[in-house]
N, C-alpha and C positions, 0 to 999 in steps of 0.2 A: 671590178670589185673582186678582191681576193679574200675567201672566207679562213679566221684566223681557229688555231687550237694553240690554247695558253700552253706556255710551262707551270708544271704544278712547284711550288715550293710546300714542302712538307714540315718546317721549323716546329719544336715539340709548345711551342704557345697558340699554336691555332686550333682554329674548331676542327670538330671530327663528320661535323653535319652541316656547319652553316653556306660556304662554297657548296658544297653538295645540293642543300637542296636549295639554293638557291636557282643553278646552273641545271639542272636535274641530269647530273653525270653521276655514276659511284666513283668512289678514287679506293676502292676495297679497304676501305674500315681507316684509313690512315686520316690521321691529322692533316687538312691542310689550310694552311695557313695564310698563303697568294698563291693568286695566279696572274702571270704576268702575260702580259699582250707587246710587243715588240720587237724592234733588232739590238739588244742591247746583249752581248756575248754572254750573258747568264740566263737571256731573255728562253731563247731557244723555239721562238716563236714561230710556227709554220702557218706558211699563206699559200695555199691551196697546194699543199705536199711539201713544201721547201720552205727555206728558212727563211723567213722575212729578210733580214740582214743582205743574203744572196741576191733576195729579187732587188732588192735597193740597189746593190752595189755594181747590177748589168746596165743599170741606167739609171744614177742618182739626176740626173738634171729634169728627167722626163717623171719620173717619180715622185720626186720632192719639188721639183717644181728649181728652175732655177735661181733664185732667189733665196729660198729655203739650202737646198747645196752649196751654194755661195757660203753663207753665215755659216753654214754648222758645216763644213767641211766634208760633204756629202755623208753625211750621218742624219738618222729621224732623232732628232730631240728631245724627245719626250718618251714616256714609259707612261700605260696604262694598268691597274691591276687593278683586284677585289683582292682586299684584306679581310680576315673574319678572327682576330683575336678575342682568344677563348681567356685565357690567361696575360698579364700585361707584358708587352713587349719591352725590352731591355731600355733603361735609361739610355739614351745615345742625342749624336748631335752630327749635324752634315756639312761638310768642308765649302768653306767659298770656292772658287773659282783657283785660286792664287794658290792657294793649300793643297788644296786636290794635284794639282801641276807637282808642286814642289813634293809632296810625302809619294805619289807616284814615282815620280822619276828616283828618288831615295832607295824606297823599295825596290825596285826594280835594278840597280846599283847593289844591292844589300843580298839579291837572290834568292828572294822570297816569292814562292811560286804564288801566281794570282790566286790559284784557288785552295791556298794555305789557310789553316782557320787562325794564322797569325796575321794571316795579311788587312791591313787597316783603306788602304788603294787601292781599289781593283780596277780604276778606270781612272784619267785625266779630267773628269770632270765634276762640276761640281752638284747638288744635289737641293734646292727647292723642294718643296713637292705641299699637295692640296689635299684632303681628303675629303670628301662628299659621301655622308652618312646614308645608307640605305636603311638601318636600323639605329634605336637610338645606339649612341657612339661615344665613348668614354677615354678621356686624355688626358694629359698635365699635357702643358704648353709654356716655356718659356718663365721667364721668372718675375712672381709678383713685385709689385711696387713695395719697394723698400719697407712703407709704416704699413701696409700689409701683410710682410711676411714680420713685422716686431708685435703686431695682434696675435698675432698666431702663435706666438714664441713667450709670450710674456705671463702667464701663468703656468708652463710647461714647467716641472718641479723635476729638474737630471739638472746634473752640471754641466755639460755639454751644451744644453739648450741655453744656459743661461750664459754661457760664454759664444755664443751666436747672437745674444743680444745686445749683450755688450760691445761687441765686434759692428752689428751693424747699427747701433747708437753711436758709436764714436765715430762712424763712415759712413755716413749718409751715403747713397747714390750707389750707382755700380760698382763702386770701389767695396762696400760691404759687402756686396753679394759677394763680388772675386772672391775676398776675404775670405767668406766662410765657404763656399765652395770648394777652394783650393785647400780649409782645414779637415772639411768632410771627408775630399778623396784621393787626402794624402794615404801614402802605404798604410795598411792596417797590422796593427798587431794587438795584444793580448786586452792591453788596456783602452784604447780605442776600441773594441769590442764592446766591452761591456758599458764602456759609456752610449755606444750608439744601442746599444739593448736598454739602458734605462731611461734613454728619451724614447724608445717606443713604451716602456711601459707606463711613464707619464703619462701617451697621451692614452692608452688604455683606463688609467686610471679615471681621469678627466671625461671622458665619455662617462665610466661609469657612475661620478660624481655629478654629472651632468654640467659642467663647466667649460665644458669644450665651446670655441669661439668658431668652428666649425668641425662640423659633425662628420660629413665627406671626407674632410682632410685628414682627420684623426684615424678615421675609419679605413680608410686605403690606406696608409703609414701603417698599421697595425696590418691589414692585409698583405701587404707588399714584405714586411719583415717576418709574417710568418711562409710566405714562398723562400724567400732569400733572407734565414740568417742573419743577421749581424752586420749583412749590406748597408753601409753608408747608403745608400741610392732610395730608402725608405724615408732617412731623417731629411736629406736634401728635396724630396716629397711635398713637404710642408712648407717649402718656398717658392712652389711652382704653382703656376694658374691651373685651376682645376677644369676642365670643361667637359659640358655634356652635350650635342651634336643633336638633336631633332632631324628625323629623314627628312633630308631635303636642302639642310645646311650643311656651311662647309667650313675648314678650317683650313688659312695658310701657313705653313711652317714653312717660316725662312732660313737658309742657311745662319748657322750658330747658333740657333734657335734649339735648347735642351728642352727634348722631351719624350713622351712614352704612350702608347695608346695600349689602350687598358681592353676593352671590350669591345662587340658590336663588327657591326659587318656594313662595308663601306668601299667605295670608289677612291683610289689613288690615281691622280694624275701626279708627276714628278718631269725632271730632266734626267736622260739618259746615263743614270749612273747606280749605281751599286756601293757606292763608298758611305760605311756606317762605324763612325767613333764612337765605342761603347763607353758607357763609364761605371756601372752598375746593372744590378737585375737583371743578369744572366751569369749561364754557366758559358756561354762561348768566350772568346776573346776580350779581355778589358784594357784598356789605353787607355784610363784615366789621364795620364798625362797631356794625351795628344788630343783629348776628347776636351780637356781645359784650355787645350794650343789655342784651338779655334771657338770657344764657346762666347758668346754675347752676353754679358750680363748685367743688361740694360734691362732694370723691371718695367714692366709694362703689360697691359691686357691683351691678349691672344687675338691674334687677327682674321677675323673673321671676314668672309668674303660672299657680299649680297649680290644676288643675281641681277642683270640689267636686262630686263624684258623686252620681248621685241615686235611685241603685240600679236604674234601668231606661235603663243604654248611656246614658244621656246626662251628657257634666263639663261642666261650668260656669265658664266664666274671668271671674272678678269683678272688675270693671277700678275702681281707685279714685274714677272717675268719675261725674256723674251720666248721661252725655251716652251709655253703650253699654255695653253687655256681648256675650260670645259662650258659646254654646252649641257645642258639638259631639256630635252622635247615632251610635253605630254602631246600626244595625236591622237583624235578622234573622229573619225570620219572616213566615207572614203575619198576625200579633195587630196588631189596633193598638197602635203606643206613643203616650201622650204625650209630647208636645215643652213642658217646661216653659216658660213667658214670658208676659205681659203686653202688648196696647199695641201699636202698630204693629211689624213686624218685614219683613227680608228672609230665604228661605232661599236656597242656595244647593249643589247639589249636588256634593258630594264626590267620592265612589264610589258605583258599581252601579246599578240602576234601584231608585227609588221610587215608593212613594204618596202623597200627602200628600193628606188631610181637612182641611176644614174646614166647620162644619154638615153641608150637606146638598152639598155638594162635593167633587169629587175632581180632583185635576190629578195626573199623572206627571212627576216630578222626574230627570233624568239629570245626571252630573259634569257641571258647568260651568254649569248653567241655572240660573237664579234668578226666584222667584218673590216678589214683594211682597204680603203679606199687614196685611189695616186692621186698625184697634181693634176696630172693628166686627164683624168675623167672629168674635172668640172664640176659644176653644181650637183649638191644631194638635194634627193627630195623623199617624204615619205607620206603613208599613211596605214590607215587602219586603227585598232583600236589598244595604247597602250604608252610605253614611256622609254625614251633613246638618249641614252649618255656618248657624246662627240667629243674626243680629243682632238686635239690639233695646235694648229704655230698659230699664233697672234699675225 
């Protein structure tokens, strides 16, 4: 067992407190926003002195287990973080597999340094990822079902809104959504402005007229356009699934999957990458274009992912992927439990003090610590009094 120290990400949307006290480290008054757990070259992740990536790479088959290095090409798969969005993170969307390959290799052709804040690739891979809410947790996910987003539209008084309804009245299906997507985050200029300023003041209006067909929706479009101006990424808002997170649930985002997490502090399990298509709602880099390359806009309800019990305090969140799953254990007691899994993993502590076994090993686990555990060592086990979130490969 090698005990891990996150890379801090500081991005200006995070909390200033809630990694803090969650973890009970200071980060000296700075915003942070994640903290990442693994070898992923932005990761910076050290296991016990040294950089996870390094200890992997002295002996990927004994580490990751051969099977695991086989597949991924002796690389760990997955990325573990805590997210704590204070403010909403930027409209964006994550490359398939195909895309990520192709816009990498471009860039990299193009001579665009990885850690350019122009750069849209910063790795070959592509990007899944789950979030597991520790507090309640606030998000748009993906794009509402077609007469969903024309409820939503159909009392809205701007002309804009009313030429999105038209647009998805005469294109049923994805084809609407593409439609008005691709109108929302065409280039902006003077008069596009103000049309996307008086569809948020419609639905200000509407709230305060009390007509609004949802109150959330209106309510964050109105929020989200007073952080960001004039952002298209506020109106296309009101055609994405709203969702609120209860500690303890979880959310999948699938690659092409447009969306944005808003608030709350929460568990990211992902694949091994870094590649983020902005299309709005922020001041960093925007690739509208290449954010609509690869966007899905197939309306449908946000994919939610229920734990499979396994009769001893531990659920299991089975991610349609091959690249990660997540575990979560509550332990009480001093009996050992098993901690089901396979194959390289990280744990990371939730609540209360623990144990954690392994062979003829024992380390103490508290909230916020994490410990990288190999192939190699075999079965975990734990106890004591408290609750252990496990990454790891399916």
């Amino acid at each position: 067992m090698l005990r891990l120290s996150g890379a801090v990400k500081d991005y200006a949307w995070g909390s200033p407190r809630a990694i803090s006290d969650f973890t009970g480290i200071e980060f000296g008054g700075q915003r942070v926003a994640e903290l990442w757990f693994g070898a992923h070259n932005g990761a910076q992740t050290l296991a016990g002195g040294n950089p996870l990536s390094e200890v992997i790479a002295a002996d990927p088959a004994r580490i990751l287990g051969a099977d695991v290095s086989a597949r991924f090409d002796g690389q760990l798969p997955f990325l573990l973080k805590l997210i704590a969005p204070e403010q909403p993170l930027s409209l964006q969307v994550h490359p398939g597999k195909e895309l990520a390959e192709v816009g990498f290799q471009a860039e990299e052709e193009a001579g665009i340094p990885r850690n350019s804040p122009r750069r849209n690739y910063r790795d070959r891979n592509h990007k899944p990822e789950m979030i597991f809410a520790l507090t309640p947790f606030e998000a748009f996910a993906g794009f509402r079902a077609p007469r969903r987003a024309i409820e939503v539209l159909e009392n809205l008084n701007a002309p804009l809104a009313r030429e999105m309804l038209e647009i998805l009245r005469a294109h049923p299906g994805y084809r609407g959504l593409r439609a008005v997507a691709r109108k929302l985050l065409a280039p902006l200029d003077e008069e596009r402005q103000i049309q996307i300023e008086a569809v948020i003041t419609a639905c200000q209006d509407r709230l305060d007229r009390g007509t609004s067909p949802s109150l959330r929706v209106d309510r964050q479009a109105v929020a989200l356009a007073r952080t960001y101006p004039s952002d298209p990424g506020a109106v296309l808002s009101l055609l994405l699934n709203p969702v609120t997170l209860r500690p303890g649930e979880a959310l999948f985002i699938p690659t092409g999957a447009v969306h944005a997490y808003v608030s709350g502090l929460g568990i990211e399990v992902m694949s091994s990458s870094d590649n983020v298509l902005r299309a709005g709602l922020t001041p960093k880099h925007i690739d509208a274009g290449e954010a609509l390359r690869c966007m899905d806009f197939h309306g449908a309800p946000p994919v939610r992912i229920a734990p499979e019990m396994n009769g001893r305090g531990t659920g299991i969140y089975y991610a349609p992927v091959d690249d990660f799953e997540l575990s979560v254990s509550d332990v009480n007691g001093e009996e050992w439990i098993p901690i089901p899994g396979r194959g390289p993993r990280i744990l990371l502590g939730i609540s209360g003090d623990l144990e954690v076994g392994v062979g003829g090993s024992i380390e103490t686990i508290r909230t916020g610590e994490a410990l990288f555990i190999s192939a190699a060592e075999g079965a975990v086990r734990v106890r004591g009094n408290g609750k252990l979130a496990q990454a790891g490969v399916p």
